[in-house]
C-alpha positions as CSV (number, residue, x, y, z in Angstrom):
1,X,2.9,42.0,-23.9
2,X,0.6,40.5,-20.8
3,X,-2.0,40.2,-23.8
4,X,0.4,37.8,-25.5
5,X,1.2,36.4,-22.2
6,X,-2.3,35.5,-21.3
7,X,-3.5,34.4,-24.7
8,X,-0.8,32.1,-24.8
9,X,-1.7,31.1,-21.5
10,X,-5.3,30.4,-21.8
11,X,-4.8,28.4,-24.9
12,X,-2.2,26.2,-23.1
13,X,-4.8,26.0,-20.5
14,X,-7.3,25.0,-23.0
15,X,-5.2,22.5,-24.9
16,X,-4.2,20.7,-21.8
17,X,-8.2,20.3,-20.4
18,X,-8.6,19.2,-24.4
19,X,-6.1,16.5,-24.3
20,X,-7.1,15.5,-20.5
21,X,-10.6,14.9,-21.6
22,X,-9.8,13.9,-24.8
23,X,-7.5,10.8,-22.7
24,X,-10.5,10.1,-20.4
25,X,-12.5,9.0,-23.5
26,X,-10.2,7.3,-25.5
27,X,-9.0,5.5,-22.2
28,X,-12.4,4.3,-21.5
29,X,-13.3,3.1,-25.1
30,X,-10.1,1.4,-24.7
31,X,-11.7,-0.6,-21.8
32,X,-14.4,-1.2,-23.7
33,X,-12.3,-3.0,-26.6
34,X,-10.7,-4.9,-24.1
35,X,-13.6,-5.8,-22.2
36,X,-15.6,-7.2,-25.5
37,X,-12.6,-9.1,-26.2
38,X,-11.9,-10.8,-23.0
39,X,-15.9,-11.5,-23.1
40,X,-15.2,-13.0,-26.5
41,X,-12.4,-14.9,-25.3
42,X,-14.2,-15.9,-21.9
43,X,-16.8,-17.3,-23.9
44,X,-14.4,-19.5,-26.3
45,X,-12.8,-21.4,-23.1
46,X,-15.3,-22.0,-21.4
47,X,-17.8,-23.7,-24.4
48,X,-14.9,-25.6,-26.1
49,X,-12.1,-25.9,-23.2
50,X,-14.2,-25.8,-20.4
51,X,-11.3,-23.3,-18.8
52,X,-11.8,-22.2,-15.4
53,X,-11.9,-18.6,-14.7
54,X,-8.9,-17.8,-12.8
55,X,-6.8,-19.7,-15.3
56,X,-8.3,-17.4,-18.4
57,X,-7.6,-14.5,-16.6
58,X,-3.8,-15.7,-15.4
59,X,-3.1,-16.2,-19.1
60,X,-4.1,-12.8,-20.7
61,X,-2.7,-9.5,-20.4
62,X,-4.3,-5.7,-21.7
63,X,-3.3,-2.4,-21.9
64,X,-6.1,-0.4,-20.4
65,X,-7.3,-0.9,-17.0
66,X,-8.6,-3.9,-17.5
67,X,-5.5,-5.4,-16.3
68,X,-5.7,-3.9,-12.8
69,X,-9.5,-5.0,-12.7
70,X,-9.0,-8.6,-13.3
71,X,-6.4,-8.9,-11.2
72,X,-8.5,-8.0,-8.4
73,X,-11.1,-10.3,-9.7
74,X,-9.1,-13.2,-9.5
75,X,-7.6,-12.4,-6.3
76,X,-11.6,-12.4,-5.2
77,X,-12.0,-15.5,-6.8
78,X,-9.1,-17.1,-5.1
79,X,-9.6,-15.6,-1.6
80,X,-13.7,-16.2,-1.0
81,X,-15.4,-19.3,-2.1
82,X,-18.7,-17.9,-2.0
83,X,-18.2,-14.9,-3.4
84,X,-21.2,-12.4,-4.3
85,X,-21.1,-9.1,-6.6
86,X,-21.1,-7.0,-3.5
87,X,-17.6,-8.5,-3.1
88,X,-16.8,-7.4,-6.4
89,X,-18.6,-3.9,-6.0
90,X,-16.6,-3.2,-3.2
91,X,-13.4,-4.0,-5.7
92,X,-14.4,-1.6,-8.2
93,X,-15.1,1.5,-5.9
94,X,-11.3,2.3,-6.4
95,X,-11.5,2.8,-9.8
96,X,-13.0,6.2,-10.5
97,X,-13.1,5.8,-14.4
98,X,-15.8,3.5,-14.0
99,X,-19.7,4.9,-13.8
100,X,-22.3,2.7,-11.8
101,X,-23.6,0.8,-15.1
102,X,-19.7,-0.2,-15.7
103,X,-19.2,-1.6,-12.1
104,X,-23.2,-3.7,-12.4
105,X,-21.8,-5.1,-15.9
106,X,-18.4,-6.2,-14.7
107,X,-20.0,-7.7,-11.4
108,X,-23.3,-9.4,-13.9
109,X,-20.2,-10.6,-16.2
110,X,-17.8,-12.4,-12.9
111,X,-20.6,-12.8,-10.5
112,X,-22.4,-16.1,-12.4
113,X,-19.2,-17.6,-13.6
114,X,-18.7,-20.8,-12.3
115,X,-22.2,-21.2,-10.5
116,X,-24.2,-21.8,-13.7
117,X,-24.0,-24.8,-16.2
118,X,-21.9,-24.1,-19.3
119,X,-25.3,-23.4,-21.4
120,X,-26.4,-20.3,-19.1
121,X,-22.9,-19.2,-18.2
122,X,-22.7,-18.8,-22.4
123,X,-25.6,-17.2,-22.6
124,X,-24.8,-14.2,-20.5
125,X,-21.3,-14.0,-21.9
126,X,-23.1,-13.5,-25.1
127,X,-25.7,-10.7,-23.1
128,X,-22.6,-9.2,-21.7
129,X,-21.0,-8.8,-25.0
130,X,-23.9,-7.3,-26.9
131,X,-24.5,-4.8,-24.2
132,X,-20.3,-4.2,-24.4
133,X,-20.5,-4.0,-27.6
134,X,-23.7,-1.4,-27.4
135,X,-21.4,0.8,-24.4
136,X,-18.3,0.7,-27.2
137,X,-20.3,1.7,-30.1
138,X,-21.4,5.0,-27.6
139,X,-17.9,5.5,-26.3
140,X,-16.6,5.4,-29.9
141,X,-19.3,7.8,-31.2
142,X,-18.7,10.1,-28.3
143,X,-15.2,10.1,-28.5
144,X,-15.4,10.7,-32.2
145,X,-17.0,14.4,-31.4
146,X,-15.1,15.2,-29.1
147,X,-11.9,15.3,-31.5
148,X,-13.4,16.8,-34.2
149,X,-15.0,19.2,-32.2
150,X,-11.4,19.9,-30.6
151,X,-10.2,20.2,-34.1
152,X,-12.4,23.1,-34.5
153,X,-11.2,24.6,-31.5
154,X,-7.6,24.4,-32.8
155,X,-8.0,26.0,-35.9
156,X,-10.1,28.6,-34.6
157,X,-7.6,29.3,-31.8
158,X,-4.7,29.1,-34.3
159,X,-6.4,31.3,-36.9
């Protein structure tokens, strides 16, 4: 009976660091999608509208984190006129999803905005979006494994 007990247990156990992990990944390739799409977006307004960046970023809303993040990006924007990544840095040390390469992309992607002429500020959008796209590709792949390697796990568990 503590046999049963503990089996059951330890694959409770297991299923819960399974699905905890498993949500870490798919939250952050969730980001990533959202990320690459406000980049997409981004760059539309600002070659054809010539939108400012605080007024993109009032008028779109996402599911991930992303939100959060560009909230506190605007509010950066609004409260220091010369703002400087380290401003933004400082920002992004509360969120402890992101890794050090997420936290130098988002501050390359909002640092420049605004303090180069449309031409450049399009040109690292479209930088910014390959190397998103490049980080969502991985994220996807990795993620990917991870469930079918959990599948595995199941089964053999089950059987």
């Amino acid at each position: 009976m503590i046999k049963i007990a503990l089996l059951i247990s330890l694959f409770a156990m297991c299923s819960y660091l399974g699905f905890s992990v498993g949500n870490t990944y798919l939250e952050k390739q969730r980001f990533y999608e959202d990320l690459l799409n406000f980049c997409q977006l981004l760059k539309n307004e600002i070659s054809f509208l010539k939108t400012d960046i605080i007024s993109i970023i009032s008028k779109t809303t996402y599911t991930s984190k992303l939100n959060n993040i560009l909230f506190d990006v605007s509010n950066v924007l609004i409260s220091t006129e010369n703002f400087s990544s380290t401003d933004l840095n400082d920002d992004f040390d509360k969120y402890s999803f992101l890794s050090e390469q997420d936290k130098k992309m988002l501050c390359d992607i909002f640092s420049n905005l605004g303090k180069l002429s449309y031409e450049e500020q399009i040109g690292r959008i479209e930088y910014n979006i390959a190397s998103i796209d490049q980080c969502l590709k991985y994220h996807s792949q990795k993620t990917a494994k991870l469930f079918q390697c959990a599948r595995k796990w199941v089964l053999l568990l089950v059987y």
